[in-house]
C-alpha positions as CSV (number, residue, x, y, z in Angstrom):
1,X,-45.0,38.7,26.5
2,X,-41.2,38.8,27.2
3,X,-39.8,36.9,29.6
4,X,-36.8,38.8,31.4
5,X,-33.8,37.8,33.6
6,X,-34.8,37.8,37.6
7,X,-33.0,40.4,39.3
8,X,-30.9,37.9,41.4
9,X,-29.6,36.3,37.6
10,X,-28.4,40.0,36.4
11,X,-25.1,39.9,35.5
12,X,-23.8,42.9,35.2
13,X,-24.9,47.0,35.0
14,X,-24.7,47.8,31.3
15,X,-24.3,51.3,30.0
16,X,-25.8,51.5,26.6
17,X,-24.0,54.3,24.4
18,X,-25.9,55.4,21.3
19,X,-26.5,58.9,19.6
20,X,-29.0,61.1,20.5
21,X,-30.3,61.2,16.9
22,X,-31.8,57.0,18.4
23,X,-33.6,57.8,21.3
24,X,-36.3,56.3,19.9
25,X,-34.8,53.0,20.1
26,X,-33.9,53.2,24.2
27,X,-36.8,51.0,25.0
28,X,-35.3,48.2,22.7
29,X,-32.0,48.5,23.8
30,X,-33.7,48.1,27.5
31,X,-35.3,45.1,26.1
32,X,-32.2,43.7,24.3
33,X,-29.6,43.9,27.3
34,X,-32.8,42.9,30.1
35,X,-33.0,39.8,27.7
36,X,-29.3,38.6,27.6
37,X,-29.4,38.7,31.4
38,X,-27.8,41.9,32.4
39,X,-29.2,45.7,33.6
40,X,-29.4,48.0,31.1
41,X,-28.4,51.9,32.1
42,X,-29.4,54.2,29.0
43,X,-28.6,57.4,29.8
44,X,-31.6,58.7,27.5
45,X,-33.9,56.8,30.0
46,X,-31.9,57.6,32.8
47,X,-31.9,61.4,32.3
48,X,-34.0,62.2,29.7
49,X,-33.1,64.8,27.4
50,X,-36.0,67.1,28.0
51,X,-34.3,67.9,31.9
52,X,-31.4,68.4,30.5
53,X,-32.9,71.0,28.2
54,X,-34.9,72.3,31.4
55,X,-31.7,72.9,33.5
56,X,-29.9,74.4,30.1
57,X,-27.4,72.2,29.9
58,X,-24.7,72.7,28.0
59,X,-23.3,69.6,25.5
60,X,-20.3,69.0,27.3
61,X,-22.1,69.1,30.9
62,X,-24.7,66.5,29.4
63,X,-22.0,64.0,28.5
64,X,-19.8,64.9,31.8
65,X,-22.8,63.6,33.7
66,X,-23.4,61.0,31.3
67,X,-19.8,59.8,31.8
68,X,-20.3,59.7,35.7
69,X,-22.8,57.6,35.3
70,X,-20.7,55.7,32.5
71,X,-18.2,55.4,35.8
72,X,-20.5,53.2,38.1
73,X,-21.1,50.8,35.2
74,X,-19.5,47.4,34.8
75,X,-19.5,46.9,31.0
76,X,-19.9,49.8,27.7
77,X,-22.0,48.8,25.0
78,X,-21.8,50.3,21.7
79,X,-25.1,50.8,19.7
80,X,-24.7,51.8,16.2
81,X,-21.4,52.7,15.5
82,X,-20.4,55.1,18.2
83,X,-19.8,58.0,15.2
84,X,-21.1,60.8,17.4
85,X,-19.4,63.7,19.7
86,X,-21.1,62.3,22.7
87,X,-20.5,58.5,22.0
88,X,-17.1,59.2,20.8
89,X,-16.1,61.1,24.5
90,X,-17.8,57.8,26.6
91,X,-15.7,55.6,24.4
92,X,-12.4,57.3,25.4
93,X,-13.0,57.6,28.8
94,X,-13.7,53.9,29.3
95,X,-10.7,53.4,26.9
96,X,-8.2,55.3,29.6
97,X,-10.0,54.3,32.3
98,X,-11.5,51.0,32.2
99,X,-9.7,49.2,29.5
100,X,-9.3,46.0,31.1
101,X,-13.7,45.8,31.4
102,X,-15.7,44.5,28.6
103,X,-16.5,46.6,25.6
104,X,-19.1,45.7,22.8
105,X,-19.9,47.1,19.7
106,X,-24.1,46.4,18.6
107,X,-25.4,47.2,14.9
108,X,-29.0,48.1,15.0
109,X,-30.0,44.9,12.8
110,X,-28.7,42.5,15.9
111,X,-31.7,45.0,18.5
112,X,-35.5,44.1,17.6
113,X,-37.8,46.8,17.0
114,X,-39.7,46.3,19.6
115,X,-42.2,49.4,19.3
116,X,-42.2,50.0,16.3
């Protein structure tokens, strides 16, 4: 049994940025950020993929409403690298627009595989 963070200790509203190609790991990364006391906001969780596919979204309209999402968030966290279209686009924008806010970069070896 995990033990999370009570709402009333969350820090901070986390957006957790990984490829599309690791959807399979958005219930860790839940897990991961719930754990160090903050609220995780995985846009594969939020929205998943399958509406996106429903409404025929384009690739650029998917990360667009990622980003707005992105824009409500109070830190970016980086899983994996960031080496994708997608990730790449959500790193800029919080680069020109929230620069002074906390960034983090997350290999996959530092987020348990919970479900494995």
């Amino acid at each position: 049994m995990y033990r999370l963070s009570s709402k009333e200790n969350m820090k901070e509203l986390v957006y957790c940025a990984h490829s599309h190609y690791t959807t399979d790991r958005s219930r860790d990364v839940a897990i991961f950020v719930l754990k160090q006391g903050h609220f995780p906001i995985d846009p594969f969780l939020t929205i998943p993929p399958a509406i996106f596919d429903e409404l025929r979204y384009t690739e650029d309209e998917c990360v667009d409403t990622d980003i707005n999402i992105l824009a409500r968030c109070d830190e970016l966290w980086i899983f994996g690298g960031g080496n994708t279209p997608g990730v790449s686009k959500e790193i800029a924008w919080w680069s020109k627009n929230r620069a002074h806010r906390i960034i983090k970069y997350i290999t996959w070896d530092e987020v348990p595989n919970v479900f494995a």
